[in-house]
C-alpha positions in Angstrom: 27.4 6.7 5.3 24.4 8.8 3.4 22.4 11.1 4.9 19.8 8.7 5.9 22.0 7.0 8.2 22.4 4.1 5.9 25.8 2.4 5.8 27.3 1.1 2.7 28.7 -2.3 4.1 30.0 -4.7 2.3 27.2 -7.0 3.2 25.0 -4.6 2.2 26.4 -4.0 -1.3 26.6 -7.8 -1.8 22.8 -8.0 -1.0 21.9 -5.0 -2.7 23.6 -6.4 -6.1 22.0 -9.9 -6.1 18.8 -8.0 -5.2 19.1 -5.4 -8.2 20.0 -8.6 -10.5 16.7 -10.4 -9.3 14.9 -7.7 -10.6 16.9 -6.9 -13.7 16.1 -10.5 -14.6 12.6 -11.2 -13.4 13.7 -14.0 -10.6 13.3 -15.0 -6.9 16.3 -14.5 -4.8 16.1 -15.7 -0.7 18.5 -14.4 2.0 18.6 -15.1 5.8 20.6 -14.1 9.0 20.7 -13.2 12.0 19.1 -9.8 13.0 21.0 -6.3 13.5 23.6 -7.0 10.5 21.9 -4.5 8.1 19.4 -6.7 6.5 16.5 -4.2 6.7 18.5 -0.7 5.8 19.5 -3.1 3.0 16.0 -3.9 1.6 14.7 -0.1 2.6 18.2 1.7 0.2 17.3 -0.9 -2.4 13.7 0.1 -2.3 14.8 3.9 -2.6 16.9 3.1 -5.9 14.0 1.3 -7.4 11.3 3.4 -6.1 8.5 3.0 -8.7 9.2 -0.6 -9.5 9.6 -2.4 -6.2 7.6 -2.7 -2.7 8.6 -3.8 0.4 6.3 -6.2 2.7 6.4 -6.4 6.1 4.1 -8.9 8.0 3.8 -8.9 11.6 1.7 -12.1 12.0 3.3 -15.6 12.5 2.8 -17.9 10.0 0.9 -15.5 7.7 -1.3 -17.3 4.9 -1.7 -16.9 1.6 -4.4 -14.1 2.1 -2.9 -12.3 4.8 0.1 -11.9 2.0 -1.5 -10.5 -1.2 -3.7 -8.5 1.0 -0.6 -7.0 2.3 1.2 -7.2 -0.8 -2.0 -5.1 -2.7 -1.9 -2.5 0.0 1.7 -1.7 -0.1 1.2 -1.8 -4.2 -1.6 0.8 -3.9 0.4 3.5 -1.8 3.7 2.7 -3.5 2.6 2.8 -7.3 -1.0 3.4 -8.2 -2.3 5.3 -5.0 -5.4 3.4 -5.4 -8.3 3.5 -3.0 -10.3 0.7 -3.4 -10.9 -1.6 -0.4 -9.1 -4.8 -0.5 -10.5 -8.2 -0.5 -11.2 -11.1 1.5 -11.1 -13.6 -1.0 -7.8 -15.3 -2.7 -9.3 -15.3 -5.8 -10.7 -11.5 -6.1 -7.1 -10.4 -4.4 -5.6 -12.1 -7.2 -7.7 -10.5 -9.6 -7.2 -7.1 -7.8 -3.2 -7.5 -8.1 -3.6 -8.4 -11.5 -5.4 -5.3 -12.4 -3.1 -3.0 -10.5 -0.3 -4.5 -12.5 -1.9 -3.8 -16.1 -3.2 -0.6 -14.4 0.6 0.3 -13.8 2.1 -0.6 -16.5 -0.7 1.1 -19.1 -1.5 -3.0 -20.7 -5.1 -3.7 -21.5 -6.2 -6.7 -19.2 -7.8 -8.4 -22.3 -4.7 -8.6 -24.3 -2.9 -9.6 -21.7 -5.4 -12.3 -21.1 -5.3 -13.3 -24.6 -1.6 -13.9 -24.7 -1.2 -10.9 -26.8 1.0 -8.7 -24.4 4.7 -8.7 -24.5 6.4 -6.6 -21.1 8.8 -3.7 -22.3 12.2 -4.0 -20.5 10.4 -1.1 -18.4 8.1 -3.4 -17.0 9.9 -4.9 -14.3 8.3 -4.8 -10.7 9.4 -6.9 -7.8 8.0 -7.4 -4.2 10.0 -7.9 -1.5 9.4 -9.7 2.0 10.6 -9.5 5.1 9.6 -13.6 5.2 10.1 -14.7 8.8 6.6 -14.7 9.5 5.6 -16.2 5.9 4.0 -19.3 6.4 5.8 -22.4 3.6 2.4 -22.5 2.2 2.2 -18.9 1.4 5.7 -18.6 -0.3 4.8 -22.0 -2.0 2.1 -20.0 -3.5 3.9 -16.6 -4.3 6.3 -18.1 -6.7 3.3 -18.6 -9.1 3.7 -14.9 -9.5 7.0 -15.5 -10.7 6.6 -18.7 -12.7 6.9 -17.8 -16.4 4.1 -20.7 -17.8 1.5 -20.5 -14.9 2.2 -17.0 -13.8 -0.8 -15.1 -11.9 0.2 -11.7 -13.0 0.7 -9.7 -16.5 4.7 -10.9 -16.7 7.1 -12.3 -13.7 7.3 -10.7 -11.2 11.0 -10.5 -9.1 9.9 -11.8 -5.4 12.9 -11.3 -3.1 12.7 -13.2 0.6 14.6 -11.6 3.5 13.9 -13.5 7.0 15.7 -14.4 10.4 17.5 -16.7 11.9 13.6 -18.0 12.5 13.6 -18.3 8.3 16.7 -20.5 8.7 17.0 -22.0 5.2 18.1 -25.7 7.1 15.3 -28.4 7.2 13.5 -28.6 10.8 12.5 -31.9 12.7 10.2 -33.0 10.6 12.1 -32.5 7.1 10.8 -29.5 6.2 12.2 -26.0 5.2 9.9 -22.6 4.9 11.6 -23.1 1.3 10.2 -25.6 -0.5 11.9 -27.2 -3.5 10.1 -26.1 -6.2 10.7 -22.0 -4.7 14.7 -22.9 -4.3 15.0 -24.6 -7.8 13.5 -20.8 -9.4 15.6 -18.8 -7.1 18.7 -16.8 -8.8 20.0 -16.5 -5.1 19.8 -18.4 -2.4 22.0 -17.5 0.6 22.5 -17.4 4.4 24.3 -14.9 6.5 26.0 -14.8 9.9 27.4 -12.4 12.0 31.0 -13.4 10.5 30.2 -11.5 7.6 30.3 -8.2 9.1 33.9 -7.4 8.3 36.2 -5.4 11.4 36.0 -2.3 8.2 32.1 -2.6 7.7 32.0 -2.2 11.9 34.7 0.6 11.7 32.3 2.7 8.9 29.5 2.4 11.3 31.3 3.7 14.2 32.8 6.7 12.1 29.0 6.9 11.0 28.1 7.5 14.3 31.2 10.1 15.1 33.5 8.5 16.5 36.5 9.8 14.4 38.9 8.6 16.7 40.9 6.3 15.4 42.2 4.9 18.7 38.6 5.0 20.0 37.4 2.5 17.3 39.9 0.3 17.7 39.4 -0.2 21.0 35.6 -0.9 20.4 36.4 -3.2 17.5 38.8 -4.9 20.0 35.6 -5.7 22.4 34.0 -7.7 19.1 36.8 -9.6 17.9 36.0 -11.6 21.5 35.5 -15.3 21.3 31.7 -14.5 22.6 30.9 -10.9 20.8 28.1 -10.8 19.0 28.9 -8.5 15.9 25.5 -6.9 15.5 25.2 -3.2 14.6 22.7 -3.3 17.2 24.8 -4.0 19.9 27.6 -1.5 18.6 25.1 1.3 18.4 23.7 -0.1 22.5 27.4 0.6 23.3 28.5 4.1 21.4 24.7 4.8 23.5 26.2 4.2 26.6 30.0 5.7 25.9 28.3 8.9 24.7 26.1 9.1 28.3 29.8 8.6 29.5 31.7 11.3 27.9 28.5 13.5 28.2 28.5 14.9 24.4 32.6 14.8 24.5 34.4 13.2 21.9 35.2 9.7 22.5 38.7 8.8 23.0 40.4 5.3 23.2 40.4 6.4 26.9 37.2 6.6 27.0 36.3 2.9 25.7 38.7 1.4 28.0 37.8 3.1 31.2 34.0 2.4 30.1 34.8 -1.4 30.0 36.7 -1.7 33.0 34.4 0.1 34.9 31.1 -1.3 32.9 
């Protein structure tokens, strides 16, 4: 565990990897599952390890459009790398533009070279955006991945674009046939891949207790015994709701094996 109270699971090395590989290599990579199994620390110690090359964008609107998104997306540019001012746009076209410039603006290429086909990206030039996508509208990531598209790309080079949502962003087709993730977006991404709460092994729960000081190791067996049941949802969340109410228990004592099993037969 660092510092930051960020815990090196192995779900989150796995997603930090593929996500650190998107960028390397310019491409789109799309992850879902369920909340409370480390998605978001995830994204935000990725983030920290690329911190002048990608941005994180969170969107709080359902179904956000196409200008909701880049406006979003410029703003989070703008404090992030250039610390730009400038108001931001209504208009899908002049936020385009706007991005565009930022971009050139960032990476020191004159806009009309780039324009005239005569700009070539060092291998320093890589910058990716990353979304927390549940509330994406299809339409919207439809049109991001013309940002990525190497022949019709909206900015200076491809850009990585990385999609992190829900079990709402549920990669399966819906009712009517249709998946936030069109074809075209899944046929350019480098990763496409869906997470349960399976994949929060009984040692990625044990580093999070120990995180959280519990260094008894009779103690965090006993809670890892309450999530290997049938009906236990193995969310980080819900193990951190519980250490919560076993420290309230114990009244800043150490928590002892004891102490979990007197907790759940009296809880």
């Amino acid at each position: 565990m660092t510092p930051d109270g960020f815990v090196s699971t192995s779900l989150a090395k796995r997603m930090i990897a593929r996500m650190r590989t998107a960028h390397q290599r310019r491409r789109i990579a799309i992850f879902s599952g369920p909340p409370g199994i480390g998605k978001t620390t995830a994204i935000d110690a990725f983030r920290s390890s690329e911190a002048q090359s990608v941005v994180a964008v969170k969107i709080a609107r359902r179904n956000a459009k196409e200008v909701l998104v880049l406006q979003h997306a410029l703003e989070e540019f703008r404090q992030t790398i250039s610390r730009s001012a400038r108001a931001v746009p209504s208009s899908i076209w002049e936020l385009r533009r706007y991005l565009f410039q930022e971009i050139c603006n960032w990476t020191g290429a004159d806009i009309a070279e780039v324009k005239a086909g005569r700009y070539a990206p060092t291998d320093a030039h890589r910058f990716t955006l990353v979304f927390e996508a549940q509330n994406l509208s299809r339409e919207a990531i439809e049109v991001m991945r013309f940002w990525n598209d190497a022949d019709r790309c909206y900015a200076p080079f491809p850009l990585g674009l990385v999609f992190v949502g829900n079990n709402e962003f549920s990669l399966q087709v819906d009712g009517d046939g249709q998946s936030p993730i069109s074809a075209a977006v899944a046929d350019r991404a480098l990763y496409v891949e869906a997470f349960d709460y399976a994949d929060l092994t009984d040692d990625d729960l044990r580093m999070f207790i120990q995180g959280r000081g519990v260094t008894d190791p009779t103690a965090q067996t006993a809670i890892l015994r309450i999530y290997r049941a049938p009906r236990a949802v193995r969310s980080f969340r819900r193990v951190q709701d519980l250490l919560d109410d076993l420290n309230a228990v114990t009244d800043g004592r150490p928590i002892t094996g004891h102490t979990v099993r007197e907790a759940m037969e009296f809880g």
